[in-house]
C-alpha positions in Angstrom: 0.0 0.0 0.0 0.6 3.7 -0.5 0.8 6.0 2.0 -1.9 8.1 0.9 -3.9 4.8 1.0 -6.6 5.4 4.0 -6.6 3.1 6.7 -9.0 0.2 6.7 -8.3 -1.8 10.2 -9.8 -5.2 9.9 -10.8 -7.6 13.2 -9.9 -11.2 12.7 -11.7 -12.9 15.6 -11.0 -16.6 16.3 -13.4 -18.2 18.6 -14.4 -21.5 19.5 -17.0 -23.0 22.0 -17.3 -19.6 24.2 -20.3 -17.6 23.5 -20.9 -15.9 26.7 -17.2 -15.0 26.5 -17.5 -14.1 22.7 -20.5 -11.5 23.4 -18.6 -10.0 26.2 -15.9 -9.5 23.7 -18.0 -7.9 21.5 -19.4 -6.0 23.5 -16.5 -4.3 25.0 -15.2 -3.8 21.2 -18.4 -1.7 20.4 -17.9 0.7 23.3 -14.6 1.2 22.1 -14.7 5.5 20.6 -13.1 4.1 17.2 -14.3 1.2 15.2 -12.7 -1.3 13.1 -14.0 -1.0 9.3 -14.9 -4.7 9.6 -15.3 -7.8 12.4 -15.2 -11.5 10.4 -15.7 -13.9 13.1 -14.1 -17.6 12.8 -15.8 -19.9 14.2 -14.3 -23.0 15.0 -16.8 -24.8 17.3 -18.5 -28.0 18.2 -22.0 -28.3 16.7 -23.6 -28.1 19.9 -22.3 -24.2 20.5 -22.6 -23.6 16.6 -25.8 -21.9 16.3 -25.4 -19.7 19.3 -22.2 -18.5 18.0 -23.7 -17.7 14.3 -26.5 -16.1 16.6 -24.5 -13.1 18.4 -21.9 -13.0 15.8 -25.4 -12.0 13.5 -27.0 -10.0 16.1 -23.9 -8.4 16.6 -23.8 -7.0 12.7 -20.3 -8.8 11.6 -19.5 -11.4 9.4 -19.9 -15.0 10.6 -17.4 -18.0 9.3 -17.5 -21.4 9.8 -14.2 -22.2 10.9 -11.9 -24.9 9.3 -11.4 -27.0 13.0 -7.6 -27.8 12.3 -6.5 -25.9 15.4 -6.3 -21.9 16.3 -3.7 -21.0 14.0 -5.3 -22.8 11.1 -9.0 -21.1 12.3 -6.3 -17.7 12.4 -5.5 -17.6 8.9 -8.7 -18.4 8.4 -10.2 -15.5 9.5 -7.4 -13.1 8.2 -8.1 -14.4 4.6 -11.5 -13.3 4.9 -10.7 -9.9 5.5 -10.7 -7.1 3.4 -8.9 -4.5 5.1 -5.4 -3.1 4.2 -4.7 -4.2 8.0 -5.7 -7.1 9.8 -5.6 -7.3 14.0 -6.0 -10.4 15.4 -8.5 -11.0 18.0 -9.3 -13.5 20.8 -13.0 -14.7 22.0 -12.0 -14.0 26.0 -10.5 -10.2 25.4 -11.9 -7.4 26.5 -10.2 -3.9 26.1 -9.7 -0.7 28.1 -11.1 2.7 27.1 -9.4 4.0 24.0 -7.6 0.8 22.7 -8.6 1.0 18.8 -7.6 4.6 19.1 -4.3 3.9 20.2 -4.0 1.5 17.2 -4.8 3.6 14.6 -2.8 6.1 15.8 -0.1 3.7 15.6 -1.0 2.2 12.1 -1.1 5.3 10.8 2.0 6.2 12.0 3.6 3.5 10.5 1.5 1.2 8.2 4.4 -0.7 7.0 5.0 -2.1 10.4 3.3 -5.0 12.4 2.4 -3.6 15.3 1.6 -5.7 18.7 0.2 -4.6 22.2 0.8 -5.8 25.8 -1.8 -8.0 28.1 -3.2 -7.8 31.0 -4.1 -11.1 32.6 -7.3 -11.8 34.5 -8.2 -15.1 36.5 -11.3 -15.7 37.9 -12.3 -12.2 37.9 -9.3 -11.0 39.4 -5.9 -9.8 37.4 -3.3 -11.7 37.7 -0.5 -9.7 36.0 0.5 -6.9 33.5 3.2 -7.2 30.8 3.5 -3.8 28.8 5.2 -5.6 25.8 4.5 -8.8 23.4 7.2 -11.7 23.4 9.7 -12.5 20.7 11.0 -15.6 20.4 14.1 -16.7 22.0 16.4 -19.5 20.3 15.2 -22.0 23.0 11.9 -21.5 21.3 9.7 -20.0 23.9 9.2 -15.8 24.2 11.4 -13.6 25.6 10.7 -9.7 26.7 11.1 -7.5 23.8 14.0 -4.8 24.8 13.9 -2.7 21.5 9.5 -1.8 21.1 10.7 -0.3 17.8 12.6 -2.9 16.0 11.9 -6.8 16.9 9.7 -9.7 15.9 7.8 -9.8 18.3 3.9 -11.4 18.1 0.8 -10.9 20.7 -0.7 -14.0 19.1 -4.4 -12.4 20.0 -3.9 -8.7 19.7 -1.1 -8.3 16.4 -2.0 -6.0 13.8 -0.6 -7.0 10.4 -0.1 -5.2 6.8 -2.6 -7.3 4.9 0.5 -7.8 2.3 1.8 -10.3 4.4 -1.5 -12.6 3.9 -1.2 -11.2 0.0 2.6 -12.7 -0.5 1.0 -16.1 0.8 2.9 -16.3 4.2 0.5 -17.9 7.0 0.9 -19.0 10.8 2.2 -22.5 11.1 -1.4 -24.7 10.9 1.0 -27.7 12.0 0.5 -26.5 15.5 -3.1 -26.0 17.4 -0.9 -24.4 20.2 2.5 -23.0 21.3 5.5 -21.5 19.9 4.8 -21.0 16.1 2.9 -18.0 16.4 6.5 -16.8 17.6 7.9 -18.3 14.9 5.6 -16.4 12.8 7.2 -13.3 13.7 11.0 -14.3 13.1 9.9 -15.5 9.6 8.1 -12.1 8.9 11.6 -10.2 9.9 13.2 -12.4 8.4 11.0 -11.7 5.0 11.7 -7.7 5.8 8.5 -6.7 8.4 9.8 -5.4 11.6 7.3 -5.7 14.3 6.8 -2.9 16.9 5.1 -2.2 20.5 2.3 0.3 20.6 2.7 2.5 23.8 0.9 2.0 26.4 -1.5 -0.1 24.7 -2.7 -3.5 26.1 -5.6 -6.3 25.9 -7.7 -7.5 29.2 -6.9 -11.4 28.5 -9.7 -13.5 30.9 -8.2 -16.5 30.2 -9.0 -20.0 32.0 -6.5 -22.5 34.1 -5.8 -24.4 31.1 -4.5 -22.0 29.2 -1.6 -21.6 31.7 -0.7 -25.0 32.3 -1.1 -27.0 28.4 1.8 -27.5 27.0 3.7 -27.8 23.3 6.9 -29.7 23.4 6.5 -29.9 19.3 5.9 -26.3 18.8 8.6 -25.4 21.2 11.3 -27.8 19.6 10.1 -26.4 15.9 10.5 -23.1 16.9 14.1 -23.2 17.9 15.3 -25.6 15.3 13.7 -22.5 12.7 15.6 -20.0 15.2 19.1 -21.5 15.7 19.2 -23.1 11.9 17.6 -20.2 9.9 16.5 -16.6 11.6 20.3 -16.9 13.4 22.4 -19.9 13.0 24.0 -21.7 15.6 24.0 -25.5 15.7 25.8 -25.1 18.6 23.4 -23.1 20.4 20.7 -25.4 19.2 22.2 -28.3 20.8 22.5 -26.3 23.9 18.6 -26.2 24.2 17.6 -29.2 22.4 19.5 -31.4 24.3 17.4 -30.8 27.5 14.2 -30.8 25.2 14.6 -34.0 23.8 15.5 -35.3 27.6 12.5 -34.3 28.8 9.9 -35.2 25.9 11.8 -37.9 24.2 8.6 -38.8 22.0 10.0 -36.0 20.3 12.8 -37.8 18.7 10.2 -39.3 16.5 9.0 -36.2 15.6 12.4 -34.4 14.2 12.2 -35.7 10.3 9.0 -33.9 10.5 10.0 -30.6 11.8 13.0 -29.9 10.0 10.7 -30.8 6.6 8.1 -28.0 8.4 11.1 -25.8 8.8 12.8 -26.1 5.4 9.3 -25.8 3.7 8.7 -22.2 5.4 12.0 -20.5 5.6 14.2 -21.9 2.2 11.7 -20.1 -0.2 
């Protein structure tokens, strides 16, 4: 895009199986002072939550699709496809957002609309909050996040709150559908710097995240091993390193042995194109 090419902010909510939490989401987007140009809504869930979902999605005034049920980051690009903005911000089914949030990311858009641009989280349990982090994650060569120290100029990803250039989508590049959960949304964001996209922290900006005790305690082992193979072997090569945190990896999920063919053949068909 141009810059004299106005700003269309598309929402690309995933959801699956929540709808109370969904229409609380909702809800706190429309009393937001600014308004996305467009919500598509993904919809990934069981039949027996289906029709309640279409329901408030409908009700609501946004677009409704049925999701493909390969896992969040499949239902993710999903929903981006379906956008028509020149920017897409990703969107979770248990956020909620303080006054002023879609005015921040204009703003920031605006200021830069070649950039991806990612906000912080605030984390509620059981009605209470939990913690604060004022930045996104990048990922670290061990293939989890690490705290972003430069807000202008890293790869970091919020996997529910990122705002993308919808050029990225265009050029074909997508989340990792391999994985229903983990580390390849930060994957994601190395292989977008990598590809020339430089991600960067709105100030100030955050999401209310009213996530659930499962979120906190699943766990990846194959995302996390993928993600620092693509690391330590392509973003910044160090076989050495990668043995360094492989070694324990493989010590401690050694299923995963089983699994390496597969995600060095993910790896190479991602990053040597």
């Amino acid at each position: 895009m141009t810059a004299s090419t106005p700003i269309r902010l598309s929402v690309a909510l995933v959801t699956r199986n929540r709808p109370k939490q969904l229409r609380r989401t909702l809800e706190s987007l429309a009393a937001q002072s600014v308004q996305p140009a467009e919500v598509v809504i993904a919809d990934d869930s069981n039949p027996e939550y289906a029709a309640e979902v279409r329901a408030i999605a409908e009700e609501s005034g946004h677009r409704h699709l049925e999701g493909p049920r390969r896992g969040l980051y499949a239902n993710r690009n999903a929903a981006a496809l379906a956008c028509t903005g020149t920017h897409i911000r990703t969107m979770d089914d248990d956020h909620t957002f303080p006054p002023g949030h879609f005015a921040q990311c204009f703003k920031a858009v605006e200021q830069d609309p070649s950039a991806i641009w990612t906000c912080g989280e605030e984390g509620h349990l059981h009605g209470q909050r939990h913690y604060f982090s004022a930045r996104a994650n990048q990922l670290h060569p061990s293939g989890v996040g690490i705290g972003i120290s430069n807000p202008d100029n890293n790869w970091g990803i919020a996997d529910g709150s990122t705002i993308y250039p919808r050029e990225i989508f265009d050029r074909g590049l997508r989340f990792a559908e391999a994985f229903t959960y983990g580390s390849s949304y930060l994957e994601f964001g190395a292989l977008l710097y990598h590809h020339g996209w430089i991600s960067r922290c709105i100030p100030d900006a955050y999401v209310e995240h009213h996530y659930e005790e499962a979120t906190i305690t699943r766990q990846a082992p194959a995302s996390v091993v993928y993600a620092s193979l693509c690391y330590n072997l392509r973003f910044h090569p160090s076989p050495v390193r990668l043995l360094y945190h492989l070694i324990p990896a493989l010590f401690h999920s050694p299923s995963l042995f089983g699994e390496l063919q597969e995600l060095l053949r993910l790896m190479r068909a991602r990053w040597d194109r």
